[in-house]
SELUMNU-381461 format. One record per residue: residue number from 1; residue in one letter; y, z, x of N, C-alpha, C in turn. Coordinates in nm, 3 decimals, decimal comma. Example, Ala and Ser with C-alpha at 12.3 -4.5 7.8 and 13.67 -1.06 7.14 Angstrom:
! residues 2
1 A -0,569 0,780 1,319 -0,450 0,780 1,230 -0,330 0,780 1,320
2 S -0,225 0,708 1,285 -0,106 0,714 1,367 0,003 0,787 1,290
//
This chain:
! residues 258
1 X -18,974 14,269 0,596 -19,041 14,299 0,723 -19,161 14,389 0,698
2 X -19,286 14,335 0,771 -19,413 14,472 0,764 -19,434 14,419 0,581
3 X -19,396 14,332 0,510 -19,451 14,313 0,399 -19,579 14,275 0,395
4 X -19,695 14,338 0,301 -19,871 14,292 0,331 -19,841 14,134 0,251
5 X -19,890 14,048 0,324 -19,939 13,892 0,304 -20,026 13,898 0,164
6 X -19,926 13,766 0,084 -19,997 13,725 -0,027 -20,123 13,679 0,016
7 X -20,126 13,601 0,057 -20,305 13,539 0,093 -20,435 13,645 0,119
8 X -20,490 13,668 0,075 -20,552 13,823 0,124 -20,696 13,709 0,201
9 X -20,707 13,562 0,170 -20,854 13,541 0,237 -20,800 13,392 0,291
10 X -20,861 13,330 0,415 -20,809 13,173 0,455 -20,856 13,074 0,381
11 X -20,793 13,020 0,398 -20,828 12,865 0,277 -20,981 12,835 0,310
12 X -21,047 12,821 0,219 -21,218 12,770 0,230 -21,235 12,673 0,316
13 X -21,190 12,607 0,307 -21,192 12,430 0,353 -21,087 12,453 0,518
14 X -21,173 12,415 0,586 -21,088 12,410 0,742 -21,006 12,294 0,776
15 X -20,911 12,267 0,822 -20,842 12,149 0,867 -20,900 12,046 0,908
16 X -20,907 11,907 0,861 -20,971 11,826 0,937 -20,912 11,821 1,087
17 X -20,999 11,769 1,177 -20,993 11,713 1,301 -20,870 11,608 1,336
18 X -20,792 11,672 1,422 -20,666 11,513 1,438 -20,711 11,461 1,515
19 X -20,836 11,438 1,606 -20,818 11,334 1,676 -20,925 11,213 1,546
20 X -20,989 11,259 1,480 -21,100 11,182 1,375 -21,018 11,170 1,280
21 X -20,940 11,254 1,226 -20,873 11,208 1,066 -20,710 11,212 1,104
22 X -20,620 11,111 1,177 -20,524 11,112 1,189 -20,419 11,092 1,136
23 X -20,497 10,988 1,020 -20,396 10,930 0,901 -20,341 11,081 0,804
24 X -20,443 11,219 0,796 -20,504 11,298 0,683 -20,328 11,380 0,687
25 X -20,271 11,382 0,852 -20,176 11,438 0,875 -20,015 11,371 0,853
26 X -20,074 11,231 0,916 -19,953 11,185 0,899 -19,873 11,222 1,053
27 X -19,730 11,096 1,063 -19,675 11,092 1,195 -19,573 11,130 1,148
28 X -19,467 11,169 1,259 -19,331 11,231 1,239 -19,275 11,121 1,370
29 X -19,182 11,033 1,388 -19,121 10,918 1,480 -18,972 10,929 1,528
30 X -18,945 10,996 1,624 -18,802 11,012 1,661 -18,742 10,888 1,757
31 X -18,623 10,891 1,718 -18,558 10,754 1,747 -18,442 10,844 1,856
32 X -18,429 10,856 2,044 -18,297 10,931 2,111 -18,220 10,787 2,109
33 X -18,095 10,840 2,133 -17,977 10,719 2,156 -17,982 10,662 2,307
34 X -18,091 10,717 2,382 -18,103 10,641 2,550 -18,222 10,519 2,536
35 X -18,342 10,502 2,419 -18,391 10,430 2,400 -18,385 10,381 2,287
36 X -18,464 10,258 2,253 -18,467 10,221 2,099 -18,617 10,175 2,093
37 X -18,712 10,284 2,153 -18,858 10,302 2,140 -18,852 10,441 2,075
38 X -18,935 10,384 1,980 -18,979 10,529 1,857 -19,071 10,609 1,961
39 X -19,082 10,790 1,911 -19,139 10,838 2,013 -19,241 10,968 1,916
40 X -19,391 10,872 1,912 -19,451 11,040 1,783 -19,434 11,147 1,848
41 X -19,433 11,263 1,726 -19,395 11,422 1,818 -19,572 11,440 1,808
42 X -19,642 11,389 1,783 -19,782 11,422 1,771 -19,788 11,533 1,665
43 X -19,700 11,535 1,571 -19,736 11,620 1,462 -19,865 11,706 1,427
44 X -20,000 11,622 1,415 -20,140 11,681 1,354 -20,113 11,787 1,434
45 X -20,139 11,796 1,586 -20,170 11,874 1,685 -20,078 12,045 1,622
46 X -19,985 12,007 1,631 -19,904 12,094 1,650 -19,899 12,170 1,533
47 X -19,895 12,088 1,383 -19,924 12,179 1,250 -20,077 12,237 1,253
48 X -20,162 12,171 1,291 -20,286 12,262 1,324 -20,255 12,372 1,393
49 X -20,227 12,404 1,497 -20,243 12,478 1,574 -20,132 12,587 1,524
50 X -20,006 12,552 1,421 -19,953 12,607 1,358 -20,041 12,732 1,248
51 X -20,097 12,622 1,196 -20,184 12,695 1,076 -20,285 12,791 1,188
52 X -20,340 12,763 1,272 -20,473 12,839 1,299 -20,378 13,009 1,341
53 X -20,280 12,964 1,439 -20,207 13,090 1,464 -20,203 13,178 1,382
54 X -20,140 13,109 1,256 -20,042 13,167 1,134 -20,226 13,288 1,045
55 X -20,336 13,235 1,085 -20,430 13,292 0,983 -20,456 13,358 1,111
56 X -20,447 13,409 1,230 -20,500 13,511 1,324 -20,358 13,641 1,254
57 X -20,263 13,603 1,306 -20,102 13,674 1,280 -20,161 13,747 1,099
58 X -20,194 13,664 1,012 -20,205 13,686 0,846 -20,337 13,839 0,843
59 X -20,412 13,797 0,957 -20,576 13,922 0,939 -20,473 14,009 0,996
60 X -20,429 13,999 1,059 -20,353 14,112 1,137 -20,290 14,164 1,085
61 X -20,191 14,145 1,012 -20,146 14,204 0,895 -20,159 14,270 0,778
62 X -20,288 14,162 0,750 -20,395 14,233 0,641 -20,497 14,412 0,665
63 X -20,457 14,427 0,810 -20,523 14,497 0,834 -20,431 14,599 0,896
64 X -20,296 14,587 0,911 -20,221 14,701 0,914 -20,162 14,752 0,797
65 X -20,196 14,675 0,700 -20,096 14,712 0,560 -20,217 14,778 0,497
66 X -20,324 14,811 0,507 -20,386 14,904 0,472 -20,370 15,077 0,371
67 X -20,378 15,103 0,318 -20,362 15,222 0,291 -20,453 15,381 0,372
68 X -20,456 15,346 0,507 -20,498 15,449 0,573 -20,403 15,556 0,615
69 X -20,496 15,668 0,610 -20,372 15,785 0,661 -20,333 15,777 0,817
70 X -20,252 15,793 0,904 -20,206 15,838 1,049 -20,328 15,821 1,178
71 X -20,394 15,948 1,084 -20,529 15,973 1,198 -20,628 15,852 1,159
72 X -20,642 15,804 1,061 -20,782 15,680 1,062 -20,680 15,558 1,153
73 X -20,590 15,536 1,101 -20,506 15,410 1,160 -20,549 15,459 1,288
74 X -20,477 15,571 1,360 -20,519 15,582 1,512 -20,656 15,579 1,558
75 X -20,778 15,588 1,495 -20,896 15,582 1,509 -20,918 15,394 1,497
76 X -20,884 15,327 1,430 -20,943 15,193 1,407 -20,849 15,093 1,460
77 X -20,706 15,159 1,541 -20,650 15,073 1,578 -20,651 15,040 1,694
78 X -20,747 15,083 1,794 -20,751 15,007 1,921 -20,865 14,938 1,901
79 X -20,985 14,927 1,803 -21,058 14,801 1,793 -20,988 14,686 1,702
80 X -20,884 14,714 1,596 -20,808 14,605 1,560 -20,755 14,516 1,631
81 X -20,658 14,601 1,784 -20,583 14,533 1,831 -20,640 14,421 1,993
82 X -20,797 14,494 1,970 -20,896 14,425 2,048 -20,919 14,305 1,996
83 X -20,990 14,313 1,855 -21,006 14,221 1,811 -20,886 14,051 1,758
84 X -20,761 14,135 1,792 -20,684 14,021 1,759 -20,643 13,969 1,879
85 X -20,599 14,040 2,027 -20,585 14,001 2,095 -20,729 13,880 2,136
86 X -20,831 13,941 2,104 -20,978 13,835 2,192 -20,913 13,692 2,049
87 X -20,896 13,721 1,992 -20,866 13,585 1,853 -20,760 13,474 1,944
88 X -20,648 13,581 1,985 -20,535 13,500 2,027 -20,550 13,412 2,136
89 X -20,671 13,496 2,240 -20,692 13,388 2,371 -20,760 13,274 2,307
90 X -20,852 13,319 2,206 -20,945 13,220 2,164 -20,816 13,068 2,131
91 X -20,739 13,118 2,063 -20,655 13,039 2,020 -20,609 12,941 2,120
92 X -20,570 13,072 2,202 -20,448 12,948 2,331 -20,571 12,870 2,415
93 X -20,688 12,918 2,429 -20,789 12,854 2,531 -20,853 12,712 2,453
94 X -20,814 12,703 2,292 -20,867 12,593 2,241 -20,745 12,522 2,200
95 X -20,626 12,500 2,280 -20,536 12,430 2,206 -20,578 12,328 2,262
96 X -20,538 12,222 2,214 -20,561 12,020 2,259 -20,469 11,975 2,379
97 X -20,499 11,899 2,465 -20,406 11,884 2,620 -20,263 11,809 2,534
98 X -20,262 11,715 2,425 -20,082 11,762 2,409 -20,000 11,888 2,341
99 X -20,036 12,005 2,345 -20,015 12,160 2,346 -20,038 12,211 2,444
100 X -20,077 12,143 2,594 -20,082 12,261 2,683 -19,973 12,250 2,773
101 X -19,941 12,378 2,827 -19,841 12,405 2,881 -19,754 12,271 2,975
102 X -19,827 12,183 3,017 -19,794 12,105 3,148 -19,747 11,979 3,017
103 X -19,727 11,941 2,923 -19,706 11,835 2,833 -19,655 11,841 2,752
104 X -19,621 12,023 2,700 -19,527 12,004 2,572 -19,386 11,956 2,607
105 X -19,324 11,915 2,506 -19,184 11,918 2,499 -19,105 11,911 2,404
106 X -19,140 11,907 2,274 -19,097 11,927 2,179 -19,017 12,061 2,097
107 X -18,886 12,093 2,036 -18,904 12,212 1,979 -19,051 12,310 1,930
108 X -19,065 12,235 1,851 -19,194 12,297 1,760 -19,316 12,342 1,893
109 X -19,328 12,254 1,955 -19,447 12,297 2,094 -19,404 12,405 2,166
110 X -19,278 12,445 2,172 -19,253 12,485 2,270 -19,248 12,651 2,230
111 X -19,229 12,628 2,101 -19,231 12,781 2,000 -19,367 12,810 2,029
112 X -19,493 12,745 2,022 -19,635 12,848 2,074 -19,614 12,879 2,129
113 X -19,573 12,841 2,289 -19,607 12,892 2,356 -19,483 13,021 2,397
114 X -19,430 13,073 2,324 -19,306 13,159 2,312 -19,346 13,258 2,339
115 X -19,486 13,349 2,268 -19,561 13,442 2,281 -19,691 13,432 2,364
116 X -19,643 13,456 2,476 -19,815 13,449 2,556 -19,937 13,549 2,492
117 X -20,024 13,500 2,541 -20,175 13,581 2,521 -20,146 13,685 2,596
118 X -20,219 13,835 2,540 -20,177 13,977 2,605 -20,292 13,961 2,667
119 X -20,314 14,045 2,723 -20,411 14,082 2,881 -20,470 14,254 2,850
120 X -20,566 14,239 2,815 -20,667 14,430 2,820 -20,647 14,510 2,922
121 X -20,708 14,438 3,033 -20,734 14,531 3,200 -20,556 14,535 3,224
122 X -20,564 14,671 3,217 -20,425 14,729 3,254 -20,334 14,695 3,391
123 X -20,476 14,705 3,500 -20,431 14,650 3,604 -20,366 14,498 3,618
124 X -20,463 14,423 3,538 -20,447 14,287 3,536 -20,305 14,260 3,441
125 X -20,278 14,371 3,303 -20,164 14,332 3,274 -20,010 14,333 3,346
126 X -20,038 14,438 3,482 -19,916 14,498 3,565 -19,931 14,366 3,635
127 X -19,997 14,295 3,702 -19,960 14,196 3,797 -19,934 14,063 3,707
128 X -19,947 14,039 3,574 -19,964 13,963 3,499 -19,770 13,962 3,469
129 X -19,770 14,044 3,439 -19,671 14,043 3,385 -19,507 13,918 3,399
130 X -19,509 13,940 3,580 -19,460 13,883 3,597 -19,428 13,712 3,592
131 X -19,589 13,681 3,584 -19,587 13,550 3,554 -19,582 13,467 3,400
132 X -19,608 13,609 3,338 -19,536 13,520 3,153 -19,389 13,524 3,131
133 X -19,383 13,648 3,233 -19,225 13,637 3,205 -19,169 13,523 3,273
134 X -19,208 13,452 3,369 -19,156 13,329 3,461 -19,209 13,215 3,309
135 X -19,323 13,204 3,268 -19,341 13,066 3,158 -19,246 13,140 3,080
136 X -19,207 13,249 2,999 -19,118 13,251 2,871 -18,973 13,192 2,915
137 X -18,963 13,252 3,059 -18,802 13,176 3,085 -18,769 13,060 3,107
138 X -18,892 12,955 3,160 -18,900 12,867 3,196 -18,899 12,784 3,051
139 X -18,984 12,799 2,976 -19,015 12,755 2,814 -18,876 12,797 2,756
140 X -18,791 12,848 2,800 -18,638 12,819 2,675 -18,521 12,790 2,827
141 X -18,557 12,781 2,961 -18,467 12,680 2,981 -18,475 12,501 2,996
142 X -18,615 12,487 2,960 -18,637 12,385 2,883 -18,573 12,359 2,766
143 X -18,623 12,416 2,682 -18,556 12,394 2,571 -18,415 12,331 2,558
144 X -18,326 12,451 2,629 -18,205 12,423 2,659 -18,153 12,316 2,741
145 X -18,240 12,253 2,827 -18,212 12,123 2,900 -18,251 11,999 2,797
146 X -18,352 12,033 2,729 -18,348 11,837 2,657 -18,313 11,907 2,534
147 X -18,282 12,013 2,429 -18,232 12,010 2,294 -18,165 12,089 2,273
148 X -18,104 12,193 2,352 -17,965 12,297 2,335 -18,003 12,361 2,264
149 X -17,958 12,472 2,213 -17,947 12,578 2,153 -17,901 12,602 2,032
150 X -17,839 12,512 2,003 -17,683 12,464 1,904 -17,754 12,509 1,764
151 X -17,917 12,382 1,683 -17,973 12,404 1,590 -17,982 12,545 1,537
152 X -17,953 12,567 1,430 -18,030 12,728 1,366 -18,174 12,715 1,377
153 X -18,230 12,834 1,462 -18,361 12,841 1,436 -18,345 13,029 1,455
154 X -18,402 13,084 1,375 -18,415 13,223 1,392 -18,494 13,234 1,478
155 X -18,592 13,209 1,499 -18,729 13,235 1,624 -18,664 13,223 1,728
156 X -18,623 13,110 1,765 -18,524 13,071 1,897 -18,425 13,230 1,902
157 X -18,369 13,261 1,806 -18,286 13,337 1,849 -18,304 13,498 1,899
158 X -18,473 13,540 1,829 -18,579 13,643 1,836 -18,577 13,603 2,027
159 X -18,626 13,479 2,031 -18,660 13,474 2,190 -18,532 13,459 2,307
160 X -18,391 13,440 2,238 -18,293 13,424 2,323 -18,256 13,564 2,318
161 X -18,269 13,686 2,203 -18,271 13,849 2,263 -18,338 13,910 2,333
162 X -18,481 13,841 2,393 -18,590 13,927 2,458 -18,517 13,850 2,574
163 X -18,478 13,776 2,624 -18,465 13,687 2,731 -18,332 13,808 2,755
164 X -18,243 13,822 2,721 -18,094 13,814 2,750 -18,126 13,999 2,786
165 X -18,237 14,055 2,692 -18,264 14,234 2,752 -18,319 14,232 2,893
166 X -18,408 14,128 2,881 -18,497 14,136 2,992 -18,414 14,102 3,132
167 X -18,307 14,014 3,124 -18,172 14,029 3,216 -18,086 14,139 3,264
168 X -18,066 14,170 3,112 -17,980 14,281 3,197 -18,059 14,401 3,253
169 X -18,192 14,394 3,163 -18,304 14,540 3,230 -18,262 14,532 3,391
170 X -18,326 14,378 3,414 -18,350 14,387 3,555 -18,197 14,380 3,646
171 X -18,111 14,387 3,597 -17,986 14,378 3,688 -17,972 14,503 3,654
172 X -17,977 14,623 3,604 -17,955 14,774 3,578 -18,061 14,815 3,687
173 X -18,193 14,769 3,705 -18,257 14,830 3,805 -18,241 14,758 3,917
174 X -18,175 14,607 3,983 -18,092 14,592 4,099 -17,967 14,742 4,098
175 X -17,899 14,685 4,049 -17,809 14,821 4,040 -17,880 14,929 4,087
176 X -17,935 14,985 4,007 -17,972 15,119 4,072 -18,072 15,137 4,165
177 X -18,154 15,060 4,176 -18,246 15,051 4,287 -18,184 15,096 4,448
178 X -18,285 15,169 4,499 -18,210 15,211 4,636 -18,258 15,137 4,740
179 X -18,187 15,125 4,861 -18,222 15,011 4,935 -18,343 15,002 4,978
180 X -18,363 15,145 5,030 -18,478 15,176 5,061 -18,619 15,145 4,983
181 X -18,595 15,144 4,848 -18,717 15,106 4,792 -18,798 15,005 4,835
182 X -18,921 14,963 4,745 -18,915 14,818 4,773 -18,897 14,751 4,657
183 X -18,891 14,613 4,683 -18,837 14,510 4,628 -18,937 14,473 4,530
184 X -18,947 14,551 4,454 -19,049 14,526 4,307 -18,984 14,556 4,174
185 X -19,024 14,437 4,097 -18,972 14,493 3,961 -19,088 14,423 3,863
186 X -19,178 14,457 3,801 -19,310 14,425 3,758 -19,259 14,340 3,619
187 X -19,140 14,335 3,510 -19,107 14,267 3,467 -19,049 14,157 3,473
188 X -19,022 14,100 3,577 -18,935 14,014 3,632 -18,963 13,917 3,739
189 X -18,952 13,785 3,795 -19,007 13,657 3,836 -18,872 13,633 3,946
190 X -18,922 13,602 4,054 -18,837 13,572 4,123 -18,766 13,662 4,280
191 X -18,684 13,654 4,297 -18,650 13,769 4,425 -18,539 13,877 4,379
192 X -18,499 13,916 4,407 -18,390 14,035 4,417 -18,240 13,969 4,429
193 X -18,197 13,876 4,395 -18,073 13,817 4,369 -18,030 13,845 4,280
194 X -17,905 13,905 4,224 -17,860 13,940 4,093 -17,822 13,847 4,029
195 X -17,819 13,713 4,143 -17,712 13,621 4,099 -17,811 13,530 3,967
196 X -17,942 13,565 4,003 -18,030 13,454 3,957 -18,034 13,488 3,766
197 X -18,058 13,646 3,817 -18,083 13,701 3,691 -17,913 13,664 3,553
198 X -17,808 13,716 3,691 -17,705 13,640 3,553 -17,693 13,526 3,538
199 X -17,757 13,415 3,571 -17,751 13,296 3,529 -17,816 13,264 3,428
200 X -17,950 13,371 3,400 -18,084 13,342 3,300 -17,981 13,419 3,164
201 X -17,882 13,552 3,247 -17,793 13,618 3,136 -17,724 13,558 3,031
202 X -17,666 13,444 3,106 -17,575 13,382 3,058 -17,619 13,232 2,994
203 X -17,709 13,210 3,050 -17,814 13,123 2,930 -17,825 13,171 2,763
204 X -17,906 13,288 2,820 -17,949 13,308 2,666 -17,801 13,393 2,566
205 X -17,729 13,418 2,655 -17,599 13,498 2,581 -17,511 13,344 2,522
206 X -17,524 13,248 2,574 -17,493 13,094 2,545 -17,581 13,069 2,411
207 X -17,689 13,073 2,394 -17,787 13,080 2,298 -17,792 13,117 2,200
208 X -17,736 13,265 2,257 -17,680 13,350 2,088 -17,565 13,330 2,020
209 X -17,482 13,277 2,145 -17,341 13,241 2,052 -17,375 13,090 1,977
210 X -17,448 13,028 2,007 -17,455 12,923 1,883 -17,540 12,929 1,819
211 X -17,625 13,013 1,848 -17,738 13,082 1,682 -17,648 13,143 1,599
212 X -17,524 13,202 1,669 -17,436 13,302 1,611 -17,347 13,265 1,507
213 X -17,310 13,117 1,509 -17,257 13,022 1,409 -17,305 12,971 1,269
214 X -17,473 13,037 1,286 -17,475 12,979 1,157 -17,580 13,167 1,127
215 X -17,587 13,257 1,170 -17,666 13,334 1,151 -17,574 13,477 1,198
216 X -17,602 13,591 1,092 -17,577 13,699 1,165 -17,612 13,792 1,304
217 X -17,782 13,834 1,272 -17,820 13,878 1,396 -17,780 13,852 1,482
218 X -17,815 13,676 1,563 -17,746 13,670 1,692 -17,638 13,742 1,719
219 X -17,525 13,675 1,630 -17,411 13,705 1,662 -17,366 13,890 1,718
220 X -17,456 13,947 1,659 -17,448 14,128 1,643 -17,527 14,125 1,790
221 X -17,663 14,088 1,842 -17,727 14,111 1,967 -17,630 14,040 2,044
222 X -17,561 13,918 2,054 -17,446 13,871 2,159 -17,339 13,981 2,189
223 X -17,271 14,030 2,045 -17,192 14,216 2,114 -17,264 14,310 2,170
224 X -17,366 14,330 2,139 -17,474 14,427 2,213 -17,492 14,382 2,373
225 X -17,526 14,282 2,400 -17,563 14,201 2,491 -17,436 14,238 2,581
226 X -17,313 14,238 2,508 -17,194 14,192 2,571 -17,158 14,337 2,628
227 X -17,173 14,427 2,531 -17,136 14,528 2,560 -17,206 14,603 2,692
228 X -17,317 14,588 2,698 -17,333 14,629 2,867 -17,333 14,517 2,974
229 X -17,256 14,458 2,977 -17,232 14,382 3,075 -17,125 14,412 3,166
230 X -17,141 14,395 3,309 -17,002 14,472 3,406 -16,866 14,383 3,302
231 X -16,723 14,432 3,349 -16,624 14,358 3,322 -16,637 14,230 3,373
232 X -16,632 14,204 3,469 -16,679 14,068 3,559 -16,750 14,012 3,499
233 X -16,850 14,035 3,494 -16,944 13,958 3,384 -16,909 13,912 3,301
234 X -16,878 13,989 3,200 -16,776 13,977 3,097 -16,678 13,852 3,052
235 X -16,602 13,872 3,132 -16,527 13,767 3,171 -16,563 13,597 3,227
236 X -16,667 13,642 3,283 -16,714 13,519 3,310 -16,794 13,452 3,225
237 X -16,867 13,505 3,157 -16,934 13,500 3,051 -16,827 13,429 2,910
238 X -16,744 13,520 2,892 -16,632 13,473 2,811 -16,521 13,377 2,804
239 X -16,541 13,289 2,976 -16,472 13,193 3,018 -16,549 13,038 2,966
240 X -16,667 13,030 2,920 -16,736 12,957 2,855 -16,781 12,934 2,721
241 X -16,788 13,075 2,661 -16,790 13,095 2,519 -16,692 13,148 2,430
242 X -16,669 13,154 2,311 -16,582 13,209 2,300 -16,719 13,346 2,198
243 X -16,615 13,441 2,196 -16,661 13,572 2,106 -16,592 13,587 2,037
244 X -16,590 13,596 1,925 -16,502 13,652 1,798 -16,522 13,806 1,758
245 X -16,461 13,906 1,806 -16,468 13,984 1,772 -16,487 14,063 1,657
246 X -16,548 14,147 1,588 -16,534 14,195 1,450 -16,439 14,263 1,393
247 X -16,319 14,247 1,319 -16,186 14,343 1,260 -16,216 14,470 1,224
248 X -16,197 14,587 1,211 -16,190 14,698 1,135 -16,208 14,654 0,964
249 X -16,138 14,558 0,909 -16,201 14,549 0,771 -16,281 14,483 0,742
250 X -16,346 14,363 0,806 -16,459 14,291 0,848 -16,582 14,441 0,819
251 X -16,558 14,534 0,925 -16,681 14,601 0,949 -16,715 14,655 0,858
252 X -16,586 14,751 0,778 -16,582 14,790 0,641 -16,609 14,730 0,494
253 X -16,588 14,599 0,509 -16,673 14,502 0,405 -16,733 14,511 0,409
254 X -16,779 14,476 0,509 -16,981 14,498 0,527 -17,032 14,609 0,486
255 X -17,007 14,724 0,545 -17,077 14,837 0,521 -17,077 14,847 0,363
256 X -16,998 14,786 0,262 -17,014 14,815 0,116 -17,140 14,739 0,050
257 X -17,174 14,866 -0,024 -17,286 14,811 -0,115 -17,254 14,676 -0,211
258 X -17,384 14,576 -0,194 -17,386 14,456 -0,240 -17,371 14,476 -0,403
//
């Protein structure tokens, strides 16, 4: 983690064009068991837009792994993080219409758009907010409607812990919220139903338990997850999945040096 990137410069030579050099990429052809029409995932599109990400994410890196002291980092790091954010819109504002939001559907498509573009004007990020958080939830209960959860993908499972915090955040501030307030919660999409929010809970806590089968993390953020959840919850939650608890010598294995 935070390791500085072998590549220190981008490849000379830029990607050809997929809509002009289509052969250069090559097709990827999925066959579902409801048809027996092959279906391209549009591959070029998507490994392009793979690579272009991957060399904005690579400068960025290149430029925190730096050997600066405390005070220069704090001096050069709000034009760094200017400059990568203006990269990233650049990015999402030039993806191709089968990458934009209204057409993906693929795993792999659906991972861009996982991380929205950040927002400068502060103001604009407070009212903003709420509506990436409506595409991020929307973009993995997709997911979960045409390809489940089941596959190992670590990323998937990075985005089924931000999903499953961002649940219970907002049911801790239903909870405590007083009536009197008003009915605002600047992270969160939707109305003041608790009911809505544990349904999105219990999505992504579904998510982790079968990332959890072939991967540790999940499985450790699903007890975390679990652990502040009412009893009720709990239970209901646990009437669908199962949890395997960790033993006392389980935990103690672990903790020994490899």
């Amino acid at each position: 983690f935070q390791t500085a990137p072998l590549l220190r410069t981008p490849p000379q030579s830029p990607l050809p064009d997929p809509d002009l050099n289509p052969d250069w990429y090559g097709e990827i052809w999925l066959k579902y068991p409801s048809t027996s029409m092959l279906v391209p995932m549009q591959y070029r599109y998507t490994f392009k837009a793979r690579v272009e990400f991957s060399l904005v994410l690579n400068a960025a890196m290149l430029q925190t792994s730096t050997n600066e002291s405390d005070n220069q980092a704090v001096r050069s790091g709000t034009g760094r993080i200017v400059e990568t954010v203006e990269k990233l819109e650049a990015w999402y504002r030039t993806l191709p219409g089968p990458l934009l939001p209204s057409h993906i559907v693929f795993p792999s498509q659906l991972k861009l758009h996982g991380s929205p573009p950040l927002l400068l004007n502060q103001d604009e990020l407070q009212t903003s907010l709420a509506k990436y958080r409506a595409y991020f939830e929307t973009i993995l209960r997709v997911h979960y409607l045409r390809h489940s959860f089941e596959y190992g993908n670590m990323m998937l499972a990075q985005f089924l812990a931000m999903l499953a915090l961002l649940a219970l955040t907002k049911l801790d501030f239903l909870t405590a919220r007083d009536s009197s307030e008003p009915e605002v919660y600047s992270m969160d999409v939707g109305d003041t139903d608790p009911r809505a929010a544990k349904a999105t809970l219990f999505i992504a806590q579904k998510g982790l338990s079968d990332q959890g089968r072939g991967y540790y993390l999940p499985k450790r953020l699903l007890e975390e997850a679990l652990s502040r959840m009412t009893p009720s919850d709990s239970n209901v939650l646990q009437s669908f999945i199962t949890i395997q608890q960790e033993g006392p010598e389980v935990t103690e294995e672990r903790k020994l040096p490899a």
